[in-house]
C-alpha positions in Angstrom: -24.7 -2.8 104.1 -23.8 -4.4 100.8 -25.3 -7.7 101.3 -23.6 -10.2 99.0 -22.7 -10.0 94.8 -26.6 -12.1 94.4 -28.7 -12.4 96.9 -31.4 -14.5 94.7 -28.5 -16.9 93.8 -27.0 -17.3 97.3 -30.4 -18.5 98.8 -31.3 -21.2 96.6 -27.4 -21.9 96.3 -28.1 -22.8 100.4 -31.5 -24.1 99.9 -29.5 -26.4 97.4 -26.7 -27.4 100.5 -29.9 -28.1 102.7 -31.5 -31.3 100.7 -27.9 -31.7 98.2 -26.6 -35.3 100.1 -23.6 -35.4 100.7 -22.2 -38.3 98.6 -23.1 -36.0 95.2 -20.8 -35.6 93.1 -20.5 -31.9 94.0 -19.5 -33.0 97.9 -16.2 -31.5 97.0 -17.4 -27.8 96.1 -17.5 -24.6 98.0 -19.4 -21.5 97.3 -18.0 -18.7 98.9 -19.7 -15.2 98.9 -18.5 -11.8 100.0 -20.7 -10.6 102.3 -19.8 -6.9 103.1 -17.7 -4.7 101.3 -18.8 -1.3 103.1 -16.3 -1.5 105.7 -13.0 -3.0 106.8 -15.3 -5.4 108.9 -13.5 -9.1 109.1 -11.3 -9.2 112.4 -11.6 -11.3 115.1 -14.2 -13.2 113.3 -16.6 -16.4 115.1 -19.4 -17.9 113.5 -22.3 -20.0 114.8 -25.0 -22.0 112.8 -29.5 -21.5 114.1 -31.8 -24.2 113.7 -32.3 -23.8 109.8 -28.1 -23.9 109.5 -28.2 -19.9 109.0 -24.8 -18.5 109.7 -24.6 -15.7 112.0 -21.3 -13.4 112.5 -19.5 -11.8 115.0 -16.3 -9.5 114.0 -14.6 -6.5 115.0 -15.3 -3.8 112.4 -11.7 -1.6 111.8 -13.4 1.2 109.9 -15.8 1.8 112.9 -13.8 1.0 115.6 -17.2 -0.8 117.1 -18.4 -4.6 117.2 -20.1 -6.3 114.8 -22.9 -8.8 114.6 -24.1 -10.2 110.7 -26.5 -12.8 110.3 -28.2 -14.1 107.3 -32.1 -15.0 107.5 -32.9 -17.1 104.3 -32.9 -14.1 101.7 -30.7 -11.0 103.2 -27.7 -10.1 105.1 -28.2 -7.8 108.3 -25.2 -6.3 109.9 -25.7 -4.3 113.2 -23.0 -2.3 115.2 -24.4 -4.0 118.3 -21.7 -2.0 121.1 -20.4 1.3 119.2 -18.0 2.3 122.2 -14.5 2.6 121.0 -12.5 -0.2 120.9 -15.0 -2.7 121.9 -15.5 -6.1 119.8 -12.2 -7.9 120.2 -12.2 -11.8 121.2 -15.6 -12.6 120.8 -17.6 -16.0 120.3 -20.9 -16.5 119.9 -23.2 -19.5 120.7 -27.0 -20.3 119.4 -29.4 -21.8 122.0 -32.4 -24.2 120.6 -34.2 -21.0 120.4 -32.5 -19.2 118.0 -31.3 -16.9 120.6 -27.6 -15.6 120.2 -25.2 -15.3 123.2 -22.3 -13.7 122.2 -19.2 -12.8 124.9 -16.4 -10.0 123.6 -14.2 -7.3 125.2 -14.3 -3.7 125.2 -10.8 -1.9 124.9 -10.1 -1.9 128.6 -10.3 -5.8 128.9 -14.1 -5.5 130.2 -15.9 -8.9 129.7 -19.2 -7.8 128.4 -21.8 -9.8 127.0 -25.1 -9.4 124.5 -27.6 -11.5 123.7 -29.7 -11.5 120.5 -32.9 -12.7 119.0 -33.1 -12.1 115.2 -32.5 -8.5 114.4 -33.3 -7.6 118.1 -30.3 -7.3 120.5 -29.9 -6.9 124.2 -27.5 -3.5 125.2 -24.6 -4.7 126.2 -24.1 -6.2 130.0 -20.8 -5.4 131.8 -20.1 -9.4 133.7 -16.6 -8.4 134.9 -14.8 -5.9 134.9 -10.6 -6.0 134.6 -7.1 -5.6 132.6 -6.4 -7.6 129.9 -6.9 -8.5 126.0 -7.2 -11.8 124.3 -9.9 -14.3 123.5 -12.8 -15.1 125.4 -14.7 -18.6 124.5 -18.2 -19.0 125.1 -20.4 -22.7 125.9 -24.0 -22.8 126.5 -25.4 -25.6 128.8 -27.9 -28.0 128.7 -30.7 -25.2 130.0 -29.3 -22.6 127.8 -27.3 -20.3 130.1 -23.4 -18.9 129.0 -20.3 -20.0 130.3 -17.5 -18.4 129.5 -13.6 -18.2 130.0 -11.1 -15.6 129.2 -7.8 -14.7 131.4 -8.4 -11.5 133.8 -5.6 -9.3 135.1 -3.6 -12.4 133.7 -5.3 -15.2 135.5 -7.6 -18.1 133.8 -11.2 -16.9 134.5 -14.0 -18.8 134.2 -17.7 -17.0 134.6 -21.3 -19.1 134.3 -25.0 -17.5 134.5 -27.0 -19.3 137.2 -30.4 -17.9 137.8 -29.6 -14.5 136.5 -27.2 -14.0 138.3 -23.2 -14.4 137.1 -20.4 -16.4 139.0 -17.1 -16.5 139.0 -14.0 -18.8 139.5 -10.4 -17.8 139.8 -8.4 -20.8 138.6 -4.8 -19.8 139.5 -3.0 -19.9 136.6 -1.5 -17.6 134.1 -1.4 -17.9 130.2 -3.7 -17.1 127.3 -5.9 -18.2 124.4 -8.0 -19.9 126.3 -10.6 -22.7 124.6 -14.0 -23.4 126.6 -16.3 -27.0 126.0 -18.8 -28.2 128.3 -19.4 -31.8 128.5 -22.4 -34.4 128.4 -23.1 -33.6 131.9 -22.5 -29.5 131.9 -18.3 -30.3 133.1 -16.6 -27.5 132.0 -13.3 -28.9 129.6 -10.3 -26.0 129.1 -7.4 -25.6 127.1 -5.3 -22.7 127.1 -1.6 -21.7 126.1 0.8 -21.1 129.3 3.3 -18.3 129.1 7.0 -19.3 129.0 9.1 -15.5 129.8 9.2 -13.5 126.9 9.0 -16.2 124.4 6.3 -15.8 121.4 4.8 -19.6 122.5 3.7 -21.1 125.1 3.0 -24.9 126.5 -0.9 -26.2 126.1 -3.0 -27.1 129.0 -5.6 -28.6 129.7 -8.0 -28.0 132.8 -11.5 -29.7 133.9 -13.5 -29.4 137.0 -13.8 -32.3 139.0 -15.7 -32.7 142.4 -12.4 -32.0 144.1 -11.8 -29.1 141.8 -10.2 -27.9 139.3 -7.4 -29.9 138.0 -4.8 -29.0 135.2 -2.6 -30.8 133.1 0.2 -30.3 130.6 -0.2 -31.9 126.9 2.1 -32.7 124.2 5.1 -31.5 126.3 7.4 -31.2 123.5 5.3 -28.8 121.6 6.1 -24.6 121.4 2.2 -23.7 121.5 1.2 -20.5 119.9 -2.0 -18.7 118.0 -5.6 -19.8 118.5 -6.7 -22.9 120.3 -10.0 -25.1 119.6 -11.9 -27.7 121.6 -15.2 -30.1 121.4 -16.8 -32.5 123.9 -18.7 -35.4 122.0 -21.6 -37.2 122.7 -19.7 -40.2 124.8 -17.6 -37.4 127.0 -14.1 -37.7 124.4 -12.4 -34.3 124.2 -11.2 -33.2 121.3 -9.1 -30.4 120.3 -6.5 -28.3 117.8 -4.0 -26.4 118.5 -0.8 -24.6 116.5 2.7 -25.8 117.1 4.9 -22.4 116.5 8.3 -23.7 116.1 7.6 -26.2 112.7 4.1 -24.4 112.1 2.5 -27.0 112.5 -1.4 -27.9 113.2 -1.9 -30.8 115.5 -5.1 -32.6 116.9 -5.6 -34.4 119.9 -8.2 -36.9 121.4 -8.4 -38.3 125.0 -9.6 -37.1 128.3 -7.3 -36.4 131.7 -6.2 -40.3 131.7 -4.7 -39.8 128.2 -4.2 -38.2 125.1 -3.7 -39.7 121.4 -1.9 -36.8 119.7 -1.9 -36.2 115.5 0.0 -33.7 113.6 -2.3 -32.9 110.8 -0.6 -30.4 108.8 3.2 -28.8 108.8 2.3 -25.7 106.8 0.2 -23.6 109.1 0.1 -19.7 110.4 1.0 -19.1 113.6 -1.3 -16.3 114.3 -3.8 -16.3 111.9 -6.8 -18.2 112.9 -7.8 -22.0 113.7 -11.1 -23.9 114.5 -12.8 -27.7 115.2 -16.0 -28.5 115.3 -17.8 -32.0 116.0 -20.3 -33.8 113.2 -23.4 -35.8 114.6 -21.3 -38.4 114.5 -18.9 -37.0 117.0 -16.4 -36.8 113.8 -13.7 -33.6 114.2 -13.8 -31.1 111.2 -11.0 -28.5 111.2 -10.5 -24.7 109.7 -6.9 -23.2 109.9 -5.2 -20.5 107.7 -2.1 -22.1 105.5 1.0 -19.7 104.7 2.5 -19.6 100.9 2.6 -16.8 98.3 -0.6 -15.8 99.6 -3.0 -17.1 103.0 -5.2 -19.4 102.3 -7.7 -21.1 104.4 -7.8 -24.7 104.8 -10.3 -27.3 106.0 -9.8 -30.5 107.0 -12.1 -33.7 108.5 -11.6 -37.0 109.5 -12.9 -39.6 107.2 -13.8 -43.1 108.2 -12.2 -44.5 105.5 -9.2 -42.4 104.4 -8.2 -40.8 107.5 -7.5 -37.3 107.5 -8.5 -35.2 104.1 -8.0 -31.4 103.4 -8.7 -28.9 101.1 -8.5 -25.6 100.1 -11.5 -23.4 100.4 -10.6 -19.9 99.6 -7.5 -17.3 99.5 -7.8 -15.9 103.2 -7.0 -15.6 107.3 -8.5 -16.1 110.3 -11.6 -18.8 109.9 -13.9 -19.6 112.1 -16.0 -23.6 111.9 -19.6 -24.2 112.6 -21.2 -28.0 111.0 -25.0 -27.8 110.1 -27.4 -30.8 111.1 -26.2 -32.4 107.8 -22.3 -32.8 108.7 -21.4 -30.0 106.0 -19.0 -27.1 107.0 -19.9 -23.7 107.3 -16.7 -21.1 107.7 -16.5 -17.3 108.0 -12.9 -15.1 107.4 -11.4 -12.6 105.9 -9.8 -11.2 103.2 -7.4 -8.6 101.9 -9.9 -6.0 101.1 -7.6 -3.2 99.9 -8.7 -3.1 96.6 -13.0 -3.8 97.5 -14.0 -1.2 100.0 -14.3 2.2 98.8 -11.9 4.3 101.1 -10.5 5.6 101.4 -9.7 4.4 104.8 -6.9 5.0 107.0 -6.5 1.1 107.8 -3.2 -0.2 107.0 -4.8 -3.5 106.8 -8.4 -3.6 105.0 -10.0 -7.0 105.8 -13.6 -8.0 104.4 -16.2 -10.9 105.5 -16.1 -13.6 103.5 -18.7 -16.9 104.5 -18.2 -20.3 102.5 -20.2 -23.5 102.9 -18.9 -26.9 101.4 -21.8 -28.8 99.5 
C-alpha cells in the first residue's frame, strides 16, 4: 500500500508528540497524514491506540469489497485484508489488550457477528460468534483479564456476547433499536447505550442499560431529544458514565454524565452531522475528549475536550467524515476518518463515493 506522503517525517513527527508536553506552544497543532491512497478504503472507520500510542485501523475497504485492518509500527504502514469474503467489514471496533494484542468485532454481509484477533502483522482467520439477520454497529470492551465483550442488535434485538474460558456467551436483552455503545466498568459491569426505534421515523430515543444483580435494567435519557447517528460511551476510573450522542432534529451533539440515579446533560455543539460519525474517549484523568463530523460548505471533523478551566473547547482538525477517538498515555488525541478521495486514488473505480484514510494526532 501507499504508506503515507513521508514516512521519515511522520515518525519523528510522533516521536516528537511522545516527549512534546502538552503546555507547548504547539498544543494547538495537528498533523494529519494520508495514509492510503490505493483504494477507496475509509468506511466504517475505528481506531485503537498499543502500548507505545501506535494507532491501529479498522475500515471497510469499497474498492475490495473486504475488511480492513492498518496499523502503524514506528516507521511503516501495514494494511491487510484480514476477511476477503464479500461484503464483510461493516460496524467494526477494535480494542488493544496490555499485550498488544488486537480484538476486533465486525459483520459480514449477512449480519454474522464474526470476530479476529491480531498480534502485529499476524491475524487470527476469522471466528463466526453468532450467527443472524441484521446490519449496524457492533461495540467491543475488553475486561480486566483481557477477554471481548461485545454488543450489537441481532434479528432486531439488543445482544450482548462475552468470552469466558474460550468459550462465547450470550444474553438476549429484550429490546429493539440500534447503534448500540458498549463500556465496561471498574468492576467488569457492562454499561449500554443504544438508540430505540420510534415507527418509521429517521431517530430514535437514547437508552441506557446496565446489568445489575437483579438483571438487566434499562432506562430512557434526555427524553426530549430525537436521537439519531452514532453513539459513544466511557466508564471512568470512580464508576461515572459518560457519553455523546447526536440530537437529529437541531443537529445537535450533546454529552451526558451520571449513572442510573441521574444524568447531568450538556449540548456541546448545534452544528453537527447526523449520520456521519461521532466518538468520546476518557484522559487519565477521567476527562471526556470528543470527535464528531461538522456540516457547512464542506464536512469537517471536529474535536472537542473538557478543560478544567474553560469548560468546553473545540477545534477543527481536518476537512472530513466519520472520526473515530483513541487518547494516548499523555492525554493527546489520536483520530482516524475519511475523506473525499475522488480526485487521490487512481481509478478508475466504479464507487460513487471514493473515501480515503486519513489519521491525525493533536500535539
Amino acid at each position: 500500500m501507499k504508506a503515507g506522503l513521508n514516512r521519515s517525517v511522520f515518525f519523528w513527527t510522533l516521536l516528537a508528540v511522545v516527549f512534546l508536553p502538552w503546555g507547548s506552544v504547539c498544543r494547538a497543532q495537528w498533523d494529519g497524514f494520508l495514509v492510503d491512497l490505493s483504494n477507496c478504503v475509509s468506511i466504517g472507520t475505528q481506531i485503537a491506540l498499543d502500548r507505545d500510542n501506535w494507532p491501529h485501523v479498522t475500515h471497510y475497504d469499497a474498492t475490495n469489497q473486504a475488511f480492513k485492518y492498518t496499523r502503524f509500527d514506528g516507521f511503516h504502514w501495514h494494511g491487510a485484508l484480514i476477511d476477503t469474503e464479500r461484503g464483510a467489514g461493516r460496524g467494526s471496533d477494535i480494542a488493544l489488550d496490555n499485550l498488544n494484542q488486537g480484538h476486533i468485532s465486525y459483520r459480514r454481509r449477512n449480519g454474522t457477528l464474526m470476530y479476529i484477533q491480531t498480534q502485529g502483522r499476524v491475524h487470527s482467520a476469522p471466528e463466526t460468534v453468532l450467527e443472524g439477520a441484521g446490519q449496524g454497529a457492533t461495540s467491543l470492551a475488553l475486561d480486566r483479564g483481557g477477554n471481548p465483550h461485545i454488543a450489537l442488535f441481532i434479528d432486531g434485538e439488543l445482544t450482548y456476547v462475552r468470552r469466558s474460558g474460550g468459550d462465547w456467551i450470550t444474553e438476549r436483552l429484550g429490546v429493539s433499536g440500534s447503534r448500540p455503545s458498549l463500556a465496561l466498568g471498574p468492576d467488569n459491569t457492562p454499561h449500554l447505550i443504544w438508540i430505540s426505534r420510534e415507527g418509521s421515523e429517521a431517530w430514535g430515543r437514547l437508552y441506557y442499560s446496565a446489568r445489575s444483580r437483579g438483571g438487566w435494567v434499562h432506562q430512557l435519557l434526555d427524553p426530549e431529544a430525537h436521537v439519531s447517528g452514532d453513539t459513544a460511551l466511557a466508564v471512568d476510573g470512580a464508576g461515572q458514565v459518560h457519553l455523546a450522542y447526536l440530537d437529529w432534529l437541531d443537529n445537535m451533539v450533546k454529552y451526558a454524565l451520571g449513572s442510573g440515579d441521574g444524568w447531568a446533560l450538556t449540548t456541546l455543539a448545534n452544528n453537527a452531522d447526523r449520520d456521519q460519525g461521532l466518538d468520546l474517549a476518557l484522559d487519565s484523568q477521567g476527562r471526556p475528549h470528543v470527535v464528531y463530523t461538522a456540516t457547512g460548505p464542506v464536512s469537517m471533523v471536529k474535536y472537542g475536550r473538557l478543560d478544567d478551566d474553560l469548560g468546553w473547547v473545540f477545534e477543527v482538525v481536518a476537512d472530513g467524515a466519520g472520526p473515530a477517538l483513541d487518547i494516548d498515555v499523555y492525554d493527546r488525541p489520536h483520530t482516524a476518518f475519511s475523506q473525499d478521495g475522488t480526485d487521490r486514488v487512481p481509478g478508475p473505480w466504479p464507487i460513487s463515493d471514493c473515501r480515503v484514510l486519513y489519521y491525525s494526532f493533536r500535539r
